[in-house]
TORGU-557530 format. One line per field, with one value per residue (C-alpha): z, x, y; residue number from 0; residue in three letters. Coordinates in steps of 0.2 Angstrom, whole numbers, plus 5000, padded with zeros to 4 digits. Each point is the difference from the previous one (the first is absolute). Last residue first. Layout:
BEGIN
up: Z,...;
east: X,...;
north: Y,...;
num: NUM,...;
residuo: Ala,...;
This chain:
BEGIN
up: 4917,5012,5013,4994,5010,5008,4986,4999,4991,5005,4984,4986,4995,5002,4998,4990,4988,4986,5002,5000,5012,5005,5012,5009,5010,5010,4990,5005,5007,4985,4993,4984,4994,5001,4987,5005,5003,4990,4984,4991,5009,4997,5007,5008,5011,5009,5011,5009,4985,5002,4999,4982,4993,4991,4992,4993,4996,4981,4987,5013,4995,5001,4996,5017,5001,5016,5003,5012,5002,5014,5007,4982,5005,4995,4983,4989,5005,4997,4983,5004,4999,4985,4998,4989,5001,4990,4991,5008,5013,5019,5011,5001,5012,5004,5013,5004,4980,4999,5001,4982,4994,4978,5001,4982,5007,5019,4992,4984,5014,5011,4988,4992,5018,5007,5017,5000,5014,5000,4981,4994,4992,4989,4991,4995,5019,5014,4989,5006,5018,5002,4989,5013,5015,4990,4995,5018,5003,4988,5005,5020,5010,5015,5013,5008,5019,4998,4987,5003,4989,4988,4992,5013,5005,5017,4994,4992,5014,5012,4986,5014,4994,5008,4989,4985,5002,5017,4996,4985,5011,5015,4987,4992,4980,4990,4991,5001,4984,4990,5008,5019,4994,4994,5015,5010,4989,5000,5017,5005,4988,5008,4992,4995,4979,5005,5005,4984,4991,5000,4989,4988,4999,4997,4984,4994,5008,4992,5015,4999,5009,5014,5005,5000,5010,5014,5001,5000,5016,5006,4999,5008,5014,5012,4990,5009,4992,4981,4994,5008,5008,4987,4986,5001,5004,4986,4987,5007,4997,4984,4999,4985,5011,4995,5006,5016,5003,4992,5012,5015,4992,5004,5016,5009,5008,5017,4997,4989,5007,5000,5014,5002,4991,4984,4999,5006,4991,4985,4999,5003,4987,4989,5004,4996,4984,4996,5001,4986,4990,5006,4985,5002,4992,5001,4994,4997,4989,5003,4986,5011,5007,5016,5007,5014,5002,5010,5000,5009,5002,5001,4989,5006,4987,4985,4995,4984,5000,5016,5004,4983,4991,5009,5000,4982,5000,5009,5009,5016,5014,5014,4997,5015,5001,5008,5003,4999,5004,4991,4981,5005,5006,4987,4988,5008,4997,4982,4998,5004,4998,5017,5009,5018,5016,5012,5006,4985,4997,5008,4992,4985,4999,5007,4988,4987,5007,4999,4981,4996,5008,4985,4993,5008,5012,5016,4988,4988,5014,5012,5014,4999,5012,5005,5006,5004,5004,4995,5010,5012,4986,4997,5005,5002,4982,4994,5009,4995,4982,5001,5007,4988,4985,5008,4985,5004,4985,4987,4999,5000,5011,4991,5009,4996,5006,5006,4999,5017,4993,5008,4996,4987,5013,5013,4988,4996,5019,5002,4990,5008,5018,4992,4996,5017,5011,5017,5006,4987,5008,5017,5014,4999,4984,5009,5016,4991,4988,5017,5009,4984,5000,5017,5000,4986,5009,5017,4986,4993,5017,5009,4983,5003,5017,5001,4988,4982,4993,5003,5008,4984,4999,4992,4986,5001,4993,5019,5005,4987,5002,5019,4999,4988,5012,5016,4989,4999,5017,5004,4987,5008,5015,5005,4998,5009,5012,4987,4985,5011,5006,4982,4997,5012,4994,4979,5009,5009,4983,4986,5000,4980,5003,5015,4997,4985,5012,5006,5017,5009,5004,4986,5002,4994,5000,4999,4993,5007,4983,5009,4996,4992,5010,5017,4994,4998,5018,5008,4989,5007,5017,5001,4994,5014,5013,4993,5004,4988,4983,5011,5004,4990,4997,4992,5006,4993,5002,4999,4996,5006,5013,5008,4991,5006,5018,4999,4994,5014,5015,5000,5002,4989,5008,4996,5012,5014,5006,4986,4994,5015,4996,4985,4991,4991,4993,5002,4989,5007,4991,5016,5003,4984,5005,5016,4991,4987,5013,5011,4986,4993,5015,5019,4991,4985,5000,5016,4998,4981,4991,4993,5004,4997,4997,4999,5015,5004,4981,4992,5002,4986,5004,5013,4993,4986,5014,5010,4986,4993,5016,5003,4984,5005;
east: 5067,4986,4998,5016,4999,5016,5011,5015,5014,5017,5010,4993,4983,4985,5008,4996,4988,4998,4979,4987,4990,5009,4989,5007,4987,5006,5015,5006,5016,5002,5018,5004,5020,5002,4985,4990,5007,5001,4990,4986,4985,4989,4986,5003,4991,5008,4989,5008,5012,5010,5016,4997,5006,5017,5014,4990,5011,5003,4987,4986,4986,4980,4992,4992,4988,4995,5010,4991,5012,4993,5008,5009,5005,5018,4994,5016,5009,4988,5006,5018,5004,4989,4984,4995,4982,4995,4984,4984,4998,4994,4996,5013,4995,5010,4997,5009,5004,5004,5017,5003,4999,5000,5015,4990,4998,4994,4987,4994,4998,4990,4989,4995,4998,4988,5005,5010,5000,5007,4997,5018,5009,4982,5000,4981,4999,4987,4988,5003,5004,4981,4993,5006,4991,4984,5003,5000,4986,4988,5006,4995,5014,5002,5017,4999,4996,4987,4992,5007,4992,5007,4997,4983,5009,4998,5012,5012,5004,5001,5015,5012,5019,5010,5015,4990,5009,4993,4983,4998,5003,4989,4986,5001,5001,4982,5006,5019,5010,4993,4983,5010,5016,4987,4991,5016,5006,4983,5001,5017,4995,4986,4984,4984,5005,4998,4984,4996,5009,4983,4991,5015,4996,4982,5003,4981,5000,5015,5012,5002,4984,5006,5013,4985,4991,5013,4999,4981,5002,5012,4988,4985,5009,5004,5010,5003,4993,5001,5017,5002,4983,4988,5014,5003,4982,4992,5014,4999,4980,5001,4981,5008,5014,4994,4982,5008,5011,4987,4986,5013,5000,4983,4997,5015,4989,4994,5011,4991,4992,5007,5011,5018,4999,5014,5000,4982,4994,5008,4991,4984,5001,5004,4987,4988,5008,5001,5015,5010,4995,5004,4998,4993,5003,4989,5003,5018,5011,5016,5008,4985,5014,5007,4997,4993,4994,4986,5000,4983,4999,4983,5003,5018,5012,5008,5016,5006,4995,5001,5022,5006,4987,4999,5020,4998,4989,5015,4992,4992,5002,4988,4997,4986,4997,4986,4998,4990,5011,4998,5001,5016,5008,4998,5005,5017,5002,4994,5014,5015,5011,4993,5007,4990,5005,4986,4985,4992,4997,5017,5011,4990,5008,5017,5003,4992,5012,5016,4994,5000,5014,5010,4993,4988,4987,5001,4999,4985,4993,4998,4991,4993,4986,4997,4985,4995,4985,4989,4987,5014,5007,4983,5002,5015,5004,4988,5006,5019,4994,4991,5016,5011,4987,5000,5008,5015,5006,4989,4985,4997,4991,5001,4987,5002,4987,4997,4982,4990,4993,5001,5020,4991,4989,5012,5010,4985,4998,5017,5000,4986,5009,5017,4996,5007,5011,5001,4988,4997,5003,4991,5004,4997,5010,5015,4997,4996,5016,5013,4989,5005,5019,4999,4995,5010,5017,4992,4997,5020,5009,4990,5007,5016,4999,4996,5011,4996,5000,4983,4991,4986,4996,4982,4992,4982,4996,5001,4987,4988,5002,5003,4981,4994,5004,4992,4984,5000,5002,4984,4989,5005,4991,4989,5019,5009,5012,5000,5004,5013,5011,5001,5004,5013,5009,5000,5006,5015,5005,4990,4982,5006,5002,5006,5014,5001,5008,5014,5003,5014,4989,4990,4996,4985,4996,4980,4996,4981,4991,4985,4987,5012,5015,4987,4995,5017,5003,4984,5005,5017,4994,4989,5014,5013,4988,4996,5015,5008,5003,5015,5009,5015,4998,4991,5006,4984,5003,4984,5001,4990,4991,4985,4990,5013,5000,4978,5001,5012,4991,4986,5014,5000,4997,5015,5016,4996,5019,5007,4985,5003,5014,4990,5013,4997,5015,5001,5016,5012,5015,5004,4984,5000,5019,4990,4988,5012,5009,4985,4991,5019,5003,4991,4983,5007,4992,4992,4989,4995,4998,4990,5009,4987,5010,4997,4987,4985,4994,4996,4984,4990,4993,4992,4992,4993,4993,4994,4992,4992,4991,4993,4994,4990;
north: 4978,5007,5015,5012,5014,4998,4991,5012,4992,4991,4996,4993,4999,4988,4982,4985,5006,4988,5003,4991,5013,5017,5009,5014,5012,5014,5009,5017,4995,4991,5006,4994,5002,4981,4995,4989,4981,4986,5004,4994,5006,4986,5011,5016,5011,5014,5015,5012,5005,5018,4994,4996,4986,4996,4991,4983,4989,4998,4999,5001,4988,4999,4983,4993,5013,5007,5019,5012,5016,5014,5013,5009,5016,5001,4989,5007,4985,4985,4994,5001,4981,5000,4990,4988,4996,4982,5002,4991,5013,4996,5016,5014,5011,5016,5016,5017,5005,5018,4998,4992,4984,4999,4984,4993,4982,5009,5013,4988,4985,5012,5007,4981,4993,5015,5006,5015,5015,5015,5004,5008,4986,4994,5016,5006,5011,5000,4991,4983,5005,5007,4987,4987,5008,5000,4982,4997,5010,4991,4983,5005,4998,4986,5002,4984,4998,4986,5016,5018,5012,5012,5017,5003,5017,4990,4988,5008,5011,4984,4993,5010,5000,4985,5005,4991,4986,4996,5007,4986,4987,5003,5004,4984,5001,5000,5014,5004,5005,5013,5007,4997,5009,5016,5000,5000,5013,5011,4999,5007,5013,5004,4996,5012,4995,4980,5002,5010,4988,4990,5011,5000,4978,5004,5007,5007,5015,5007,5007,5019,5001,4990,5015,5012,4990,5000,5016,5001,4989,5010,5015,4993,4998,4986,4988,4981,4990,5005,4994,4984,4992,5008,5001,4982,4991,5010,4993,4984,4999,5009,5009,5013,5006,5017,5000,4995,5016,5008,4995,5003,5018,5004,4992,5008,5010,4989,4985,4984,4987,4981,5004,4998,5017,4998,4979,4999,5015,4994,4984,5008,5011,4985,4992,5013,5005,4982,4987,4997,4983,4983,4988,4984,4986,4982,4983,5005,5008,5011,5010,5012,5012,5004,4983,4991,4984,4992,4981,4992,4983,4993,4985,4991,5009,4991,5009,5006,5018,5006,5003,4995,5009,5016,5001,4996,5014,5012,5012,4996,5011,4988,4983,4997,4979,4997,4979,4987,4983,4982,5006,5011,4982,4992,5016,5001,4982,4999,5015,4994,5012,5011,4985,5003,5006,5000,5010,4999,5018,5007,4988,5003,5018,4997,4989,5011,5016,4987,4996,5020,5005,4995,5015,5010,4995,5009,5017,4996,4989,5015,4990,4984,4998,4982,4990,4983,4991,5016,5007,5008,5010,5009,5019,5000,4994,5015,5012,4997,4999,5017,5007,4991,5008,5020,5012,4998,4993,5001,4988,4981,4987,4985,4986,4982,4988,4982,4996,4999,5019,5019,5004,5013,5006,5001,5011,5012,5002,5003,5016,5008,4996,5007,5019,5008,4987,5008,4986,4985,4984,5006,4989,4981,4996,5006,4991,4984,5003,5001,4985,4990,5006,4996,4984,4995,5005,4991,4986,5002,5000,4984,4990,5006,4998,4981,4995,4994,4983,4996,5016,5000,5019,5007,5000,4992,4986,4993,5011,4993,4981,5001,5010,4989,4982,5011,5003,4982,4996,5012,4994,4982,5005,4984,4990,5014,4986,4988,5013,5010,4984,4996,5017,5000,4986,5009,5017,4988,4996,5005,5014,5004,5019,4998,4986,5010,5014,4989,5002,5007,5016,5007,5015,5008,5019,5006,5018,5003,5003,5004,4986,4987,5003,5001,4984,4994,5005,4990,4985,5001,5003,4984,4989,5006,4997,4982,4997,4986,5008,5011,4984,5001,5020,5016,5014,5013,5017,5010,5019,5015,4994,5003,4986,4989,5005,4999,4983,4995,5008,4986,4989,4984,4983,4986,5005,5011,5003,5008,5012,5006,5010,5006,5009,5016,5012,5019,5002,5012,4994,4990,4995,4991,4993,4993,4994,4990,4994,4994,4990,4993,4989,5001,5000,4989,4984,4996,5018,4999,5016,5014,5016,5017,5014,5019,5001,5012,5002,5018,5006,5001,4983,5007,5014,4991,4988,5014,5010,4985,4999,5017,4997,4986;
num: 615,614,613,612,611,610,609,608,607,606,605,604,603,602,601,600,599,598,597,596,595,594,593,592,591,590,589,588,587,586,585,584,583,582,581,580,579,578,577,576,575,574,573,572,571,570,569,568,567,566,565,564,563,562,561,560,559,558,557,556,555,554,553,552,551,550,549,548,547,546,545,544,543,542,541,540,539,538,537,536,535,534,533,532,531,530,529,528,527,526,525,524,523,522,521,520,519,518,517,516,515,514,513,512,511,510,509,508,507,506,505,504,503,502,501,500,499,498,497,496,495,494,493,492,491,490,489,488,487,486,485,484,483,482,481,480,479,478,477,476,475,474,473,472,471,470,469,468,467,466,465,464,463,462,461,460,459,458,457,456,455,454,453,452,451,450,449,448,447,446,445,444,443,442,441,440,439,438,437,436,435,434,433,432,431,430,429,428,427,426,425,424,423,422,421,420,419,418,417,416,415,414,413,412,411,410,409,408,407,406,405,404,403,402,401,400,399,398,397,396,395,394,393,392,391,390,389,388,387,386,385,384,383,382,381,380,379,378,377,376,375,374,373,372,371,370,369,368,367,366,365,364,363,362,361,360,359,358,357,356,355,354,353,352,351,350,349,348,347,346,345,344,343,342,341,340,339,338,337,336,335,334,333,332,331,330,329,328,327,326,325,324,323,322,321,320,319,318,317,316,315,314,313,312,311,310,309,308,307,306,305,304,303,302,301,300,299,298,297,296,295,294,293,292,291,290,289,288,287,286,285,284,283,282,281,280,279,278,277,276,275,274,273,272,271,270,269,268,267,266,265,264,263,262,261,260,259,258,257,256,255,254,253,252,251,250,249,248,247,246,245,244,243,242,241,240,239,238,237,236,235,234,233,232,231,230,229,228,227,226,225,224,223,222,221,220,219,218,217,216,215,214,213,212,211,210,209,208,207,206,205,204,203,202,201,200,199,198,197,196,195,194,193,192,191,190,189,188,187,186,185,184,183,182,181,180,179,178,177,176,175,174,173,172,171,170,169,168,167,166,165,164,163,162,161,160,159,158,157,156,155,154,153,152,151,150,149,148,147,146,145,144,143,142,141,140,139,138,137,136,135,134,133,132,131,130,129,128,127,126,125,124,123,122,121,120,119,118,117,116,115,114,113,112,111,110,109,108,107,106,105,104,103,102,101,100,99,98,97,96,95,94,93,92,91,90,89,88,87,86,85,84,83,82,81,80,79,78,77,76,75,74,73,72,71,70,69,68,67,66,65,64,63,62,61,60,59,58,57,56,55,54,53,52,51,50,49,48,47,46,45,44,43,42,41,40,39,38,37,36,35,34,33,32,31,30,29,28,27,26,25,24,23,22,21,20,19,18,17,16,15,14,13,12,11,10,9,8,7,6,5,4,3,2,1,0;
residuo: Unk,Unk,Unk,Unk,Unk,Unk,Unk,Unk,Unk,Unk,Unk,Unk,Unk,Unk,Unk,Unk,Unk,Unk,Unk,Unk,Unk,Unk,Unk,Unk,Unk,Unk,Unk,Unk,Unk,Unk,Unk,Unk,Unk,Unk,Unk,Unk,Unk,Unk,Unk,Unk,Unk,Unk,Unk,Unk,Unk,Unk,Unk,Unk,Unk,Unk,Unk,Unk,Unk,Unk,Unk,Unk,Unk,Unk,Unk,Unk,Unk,Unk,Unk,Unk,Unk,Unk,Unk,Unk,Unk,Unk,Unk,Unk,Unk,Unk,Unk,Unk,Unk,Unk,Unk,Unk,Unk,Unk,Unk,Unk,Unk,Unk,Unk,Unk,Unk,Unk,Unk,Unk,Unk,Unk,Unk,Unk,Unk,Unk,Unk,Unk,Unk,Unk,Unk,Unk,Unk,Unk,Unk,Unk,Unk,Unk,Unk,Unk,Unk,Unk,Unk,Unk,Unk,Unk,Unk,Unk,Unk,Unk,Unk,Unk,Unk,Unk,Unk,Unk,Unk,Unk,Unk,Unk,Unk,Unk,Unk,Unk,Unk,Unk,Unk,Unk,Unk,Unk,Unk,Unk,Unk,Unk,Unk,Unk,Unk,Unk,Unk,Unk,Unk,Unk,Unk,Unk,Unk,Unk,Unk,Unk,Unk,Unk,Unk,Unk,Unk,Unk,Unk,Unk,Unk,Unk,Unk,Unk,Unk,Unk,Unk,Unk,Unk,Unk,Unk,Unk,Unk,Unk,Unk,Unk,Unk,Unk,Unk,Unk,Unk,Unk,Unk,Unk,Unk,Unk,Unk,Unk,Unk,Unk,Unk,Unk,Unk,Unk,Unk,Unk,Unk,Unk,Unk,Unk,Unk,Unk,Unk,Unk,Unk,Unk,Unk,Unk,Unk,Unk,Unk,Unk,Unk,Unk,Unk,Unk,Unk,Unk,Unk,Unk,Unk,Unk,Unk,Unk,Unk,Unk,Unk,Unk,Unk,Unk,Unk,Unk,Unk,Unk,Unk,Unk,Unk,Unk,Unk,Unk,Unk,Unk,Unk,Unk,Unk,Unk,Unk,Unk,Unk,Unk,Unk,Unk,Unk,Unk,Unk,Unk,Unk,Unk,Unk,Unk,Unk,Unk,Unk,Unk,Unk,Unk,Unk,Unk,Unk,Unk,Unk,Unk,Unk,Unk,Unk,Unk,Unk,Unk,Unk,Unk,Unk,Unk,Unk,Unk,Unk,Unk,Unk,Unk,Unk,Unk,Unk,Unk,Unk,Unk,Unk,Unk,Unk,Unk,Unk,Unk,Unk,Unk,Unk,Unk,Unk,Unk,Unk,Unk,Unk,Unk,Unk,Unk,Unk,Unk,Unk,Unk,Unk,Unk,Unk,Unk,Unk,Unk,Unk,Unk,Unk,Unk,Unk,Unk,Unk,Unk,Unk,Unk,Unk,Unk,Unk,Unk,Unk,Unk,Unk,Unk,Unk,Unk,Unk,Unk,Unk,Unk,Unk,Unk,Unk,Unk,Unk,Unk,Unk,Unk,Unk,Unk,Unk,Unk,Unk,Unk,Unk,Unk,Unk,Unk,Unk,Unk,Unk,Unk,Unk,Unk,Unk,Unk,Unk,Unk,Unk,Unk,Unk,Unk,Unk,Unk,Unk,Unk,Unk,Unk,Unk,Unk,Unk,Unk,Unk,Unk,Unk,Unk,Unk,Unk,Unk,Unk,Unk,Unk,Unk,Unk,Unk,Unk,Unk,Unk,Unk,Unk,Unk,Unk,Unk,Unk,Unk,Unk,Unk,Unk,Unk,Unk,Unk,Unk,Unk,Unk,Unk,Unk,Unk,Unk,Unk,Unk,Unk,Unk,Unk,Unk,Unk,Unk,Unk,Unk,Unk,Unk,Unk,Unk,Unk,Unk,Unk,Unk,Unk,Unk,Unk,Unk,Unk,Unk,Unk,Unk,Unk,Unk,Unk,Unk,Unk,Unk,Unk,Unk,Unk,Unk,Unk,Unk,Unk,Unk,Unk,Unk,Unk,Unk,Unk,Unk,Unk,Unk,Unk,Unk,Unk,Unk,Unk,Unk,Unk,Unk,Unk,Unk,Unk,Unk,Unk,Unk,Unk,Unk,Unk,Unk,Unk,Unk,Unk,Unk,Unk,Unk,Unk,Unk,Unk,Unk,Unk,Unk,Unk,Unk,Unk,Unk,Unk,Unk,Unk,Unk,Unk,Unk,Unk,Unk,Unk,Unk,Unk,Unk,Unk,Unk,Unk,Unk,Unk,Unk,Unk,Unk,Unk,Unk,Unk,Unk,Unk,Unk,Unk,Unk,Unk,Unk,Unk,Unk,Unk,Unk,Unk,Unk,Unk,Unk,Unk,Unk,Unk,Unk,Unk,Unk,Unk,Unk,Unk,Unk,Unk,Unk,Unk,Unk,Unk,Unk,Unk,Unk,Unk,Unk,Unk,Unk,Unk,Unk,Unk,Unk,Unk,Unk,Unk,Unk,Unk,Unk,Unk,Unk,Unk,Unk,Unk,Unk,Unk,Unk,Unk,Unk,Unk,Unk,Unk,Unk,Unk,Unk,Unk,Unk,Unk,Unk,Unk,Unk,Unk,Unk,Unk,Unk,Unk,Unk,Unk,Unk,Unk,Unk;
């Protein structure tokens, strides 16, 4: 007997043979839609099951059929005219909603020029071939009615009605679903928590709290960097494919600033429902949340009206789970946890990873690894920086006790001077490009921000564990950025000789009050209330100056503007107001011209050099 159970648990451990299962009806749509869509699976190499037989046979199910859908990772259902007519057809569908039920099989319906309540309801050519069912299955009515609740159920399920849409729109979004679902399958199946030290504790206590059919709201909450998006992510990977629908909203206290705010709400309900709803009108948002569980993952929230307007006021389907994040506990919900620093242990570990590559420590550099980590004080981020950036690659004994001396003069309990550690073993090519990225280009694409950037290398950053490269976007921790920033901050008190300026209230006062100076390489001016009158000359003492970011809609030059450093690679100006720059410019070194709303109707007089100019 045990022998047994080991084979069946063995078996089911395996992962499935096929990625599709297609459920459809031959005379409808084999030559059509069936064989476009599988051969665009194909295409994306997507291991999809048809039963070319099943085509011919007509009314018995294959033996081979149950089996196919058991070994399946996803059923798609093209539900048709004459789909409720084949027996065939019916007997799969209760074979795969079974398998939904038993295994939480994900199954896919399309709804191909029919109306789904036609389904739902058995109307139409499904009402005639019921008829046709009842007499012909009179001894088995069990069976017809079990037919009627599996059409019922599968078509409640969300899917894609094809009316009013083309063929390869709708064939593009499921083979795009597909493989977002195959993508979570595969990461759910392999280890959720290798090379992440302290998280499988952690998301035990979370999967507790998320552990009930009501909805809940969980408030993860800590310093920054000290693990919670990681624990989130683990979390919604773990159980995004037991929900209907699922989003993870990343950096809300950035994506949602503003004006932004309402786009990012759109956008976020667009990808709950699945459709573009009137984020005003809040009985119908809340309609159609009641019909749908879902887990929603709000991570970097700050702002409790954000919290509000986001969670507070809508009416979830029960079972949906909403995880925030936050760096505080201003946030309330039916649970909070706070993530504490990691263990001694743990955080041994951590650094041995990030320092070794291993999780043991190297043969007598035991000693003063422990205070290396004793002194971070179990910060994850902290631990994971000076590992991979400082501490990696020192062979003696006597570098690393340099390098402790230089953290000694850093008070233990500021995290941020920990971190300039990493910053502290860069060039000085590096420590600009770091410094341009902290103030100016987090969450930019990379190709972009290396073209401005003189095409410097961002690799060094990378593997110094200072940014990471996200769907090809420069990503920076919160806690590093700010670290960057504090840097250029404390350089110097006077605003006309940081090298970089970013802060609305420092910029205006710098600009209004003509205090530029040559130090200053970079400029962003977000949007300002006040009007900003510049003068003509305001730029003229900038020489270095490489990159000027302008957006509000309200700064004036009294006058035309007379000039602008030849050094600028990078120009960015909303509703500049004049006709032209200035004549005496010369942008040879300009890459990236982007003048929105503006009055501009030429660039400069005369001829000018233009070669490495990408966009205007």
């Amino acid at each position: 007997m045990a022998s047994s159970s080991s084979s069946a648990a063995a078996a089911d451990s395996r992962p499935p043979k096929y990625d599709v299962f297609i459920s459809f009806r031959g005379e409808d749509t084999r030559k059509g839609f069936t064989s476009h869509l599988y051969s665009a699976l194909s295409g994306k190499q997507i291991d999809a099951y048809i039963d070319e037989v099943s085509l011919e046979k007509g009314d018995t199910i294959s033996r081979a059929l149950p089996e196919a859908i058991k070994e399946s990772e996803i059923s798609i259902i093209i539900f048709s005219e004459n789909y409720g007519e084949s027996r065939w057809c019916l007997d799969e569908l209760v074979h795969i909603l079974k398998r939904r039920e038993e295994n939480d099989q994900i199954v896919l319906p399309i709804f191909y020029n029919i109306d789904p309540s036609h389904i739902r309801n058995q109307k139409e050519t499904y009402a005639a071939a019921f008829v046709k069912h009842e007499k012909r299955f009179k001894d088995e009515m069990e069976k017809v009615r079990g037919w009627r609740r599996a059409l019922k159920e599968a078509a409640d399920l969300s899917g894609w009605d094809s009316r009013g849409k083309s063929e390869s729109e709708i064939i593009k979004e499921v083979v795009e679903r597909v493989r977002t679902e195959l993508d979570a399958i595969m990461s759910k199946r392999s280890d959720d928590f290798q090379g992440l030290v302290g998280i499988p504790e952690r998301f035990e206590i979370i999967k507790s709290y998320l552990d009930s059919p009501a909805v809940r709201v969980v408030v993860i909450w800590g310093m920054g960097g000290i693990g919670k998006t990681t624990l989130a992510e683990v979390v919604y990977n773990r159980f995004s494919n037991d929900f209907d629908d699922r989003c993870f909203a990343a950096n809300v206290r950035e994506n949602a600033l503003g004006k932004q705010f309402n786009t990012f709400k759109e956008d976020l309900f667009y990808k709950l429902l699945g459709e573009k709803v009137d984020i005003f009108q809040l009985s119908v948002v809340n309609y159609k949340l009641s019909r749908k569980k879902i887990l929603l993952v709000l991570d970097d929230v700050e702002d409790p009206m954000q919290f509000e307007h986001l969670v507070g006021k809508y009416q979830f389907c029960p079972g949906s789970k909403i995880i925030v994040t936050s760096r505080d506990n201003k946030l309330k919900g039916d649970e909070e946890y706070k993530v504490e620093a990691l263990g001694l242990d743990d955080a041994r570990k951590l650094f041995y990873l990030k320092a070794f590559g291993v999780e043991s420590c190297k043969r007598g550099l035991e000693k003063i690894s422990d205070r290396v980590v004793k002194y971070t004080k179990g910060h994850p981020l902290a631990l994971e920086v000076l590992g991979a950036s400082v501490f990696r690659n020192l062979q003696s004994i006597e570098d690393w006790e340099k390098e402790m001396k230089k953290l000694k003069r850093i008070p233990n309990d500021q995290i941020r001077k920990v971190l300039e550690r990493s910053y502290d073993a860069l060039d000085d090519e590096q420590k600009g490009l770091f410094l341009d990225i902290a103030c100016f280009f987090k969450g930019q694409r990379r190709d972009f921000v290396e073209g401005i950037l003189e095409d410097k290398p961002i690799a060094g950053l990378v593997h110094k564990s200072l940014i990471t490269i996200e769907d090809d976007k420069i990503q920076m921790h919160d806690l590093i950025q700010e670290m960057g920033r504090n840097i250029v901050l404390r350089s110097t008190e006077k605003l006309g000789e940081r090298s970089r300026l970013w802060i609305a209230d420092d910029v205006y006062y710098m600009l209004e009050n003509n205090k530029g100076t040559g130090a200053i390489e970079g400029i962003y001016l977000p949007g300002m209330k006040e009007e900003v009158h510049l003068r003509p000359d305001v730029f003229k003492k900038m020489s270095k100056l490489r990159l000027l970011k302008i957006s509000p809609y309200n700064v004036y030059i009294d006058g035309d503007l007379k000039h602008l450093p030849n050094s600028l690679r990078y120009l960015h100006w909303e509703y500049y107001p004049g006709k032209s720059l200035p004549s005496n410019f010369k942008p040879q070194n300009l890459v990236e011209l982007d003048m929105p709303n503006s009055r501009l109707e030429q660039l400069c007089d005369g001829v000018q050099n233009l070669r490495q100019l990408k966009k205007k």
